[in-house]
N, C-alpha and C positions, 0 to 999 in steps of 0.2 A: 504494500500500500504506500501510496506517495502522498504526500500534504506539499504542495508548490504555493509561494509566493509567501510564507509567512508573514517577511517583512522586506522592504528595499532597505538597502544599505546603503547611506552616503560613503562615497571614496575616502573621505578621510577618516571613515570609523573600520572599515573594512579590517584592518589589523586585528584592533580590538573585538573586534566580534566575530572573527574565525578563533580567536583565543578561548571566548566563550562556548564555540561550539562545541570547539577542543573538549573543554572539560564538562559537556552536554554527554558526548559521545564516548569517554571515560567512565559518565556516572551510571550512563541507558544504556546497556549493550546490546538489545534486540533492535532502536531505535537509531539511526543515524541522521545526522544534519550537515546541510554541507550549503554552499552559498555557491551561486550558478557565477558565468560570464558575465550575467547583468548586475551582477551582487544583489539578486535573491537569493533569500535562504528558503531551503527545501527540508522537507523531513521523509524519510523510508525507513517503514517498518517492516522487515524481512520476518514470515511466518509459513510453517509448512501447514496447509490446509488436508482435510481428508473429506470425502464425501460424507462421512457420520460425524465431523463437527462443524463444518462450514457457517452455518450458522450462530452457531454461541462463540464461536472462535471469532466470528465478523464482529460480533456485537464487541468483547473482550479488547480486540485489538484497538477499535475505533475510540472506546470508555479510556485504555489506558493510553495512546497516544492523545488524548482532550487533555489529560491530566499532567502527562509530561510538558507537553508545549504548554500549557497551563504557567507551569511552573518556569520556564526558561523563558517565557516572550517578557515580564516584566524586566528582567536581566537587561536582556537584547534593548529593549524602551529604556533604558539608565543609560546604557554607551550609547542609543543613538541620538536621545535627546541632551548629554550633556555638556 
């Protein structure tokens, strides 16, 4: 599952907030984040599906990815606005 365009990045935050990913992608190891060409930041959640949980596994991955990005987007809103 992919979450594209969290946030734009101004150019001159870009340092500071691949630093932040850094330690996003240190803390969540199912969840990764990574900031595109355009300095959008993107979020992929890598999960193996089976036809007998597709369903609660959907619901599961989309609750804890709300909660992750939850928690990192005020971070990202501190470097970009300050």
């Amino acid at each position: 599952m992919r979450v594209v365009n969290i946030d734009s990045v101004p150019d001159d935050k870009k340092g500071m907030v691949v630093e932040e990913l850094n330690r996003a992608n240190a803390k969540y190891k199912l969840i990764k984040f990574f900031m595109d060409a355009e300095g959008k930041v993107n979020a992929q959640y890598d999960f193996l599906l089976t036809a007998e949980n597709i369903g609660d596994s959907a619901i599961e991955i989309v609750l804890r990815s709300t909660m992750i990005i939850d928690d990192l987007y005020p971070k990202l809103m501190k470097i970009i606005w300050a």
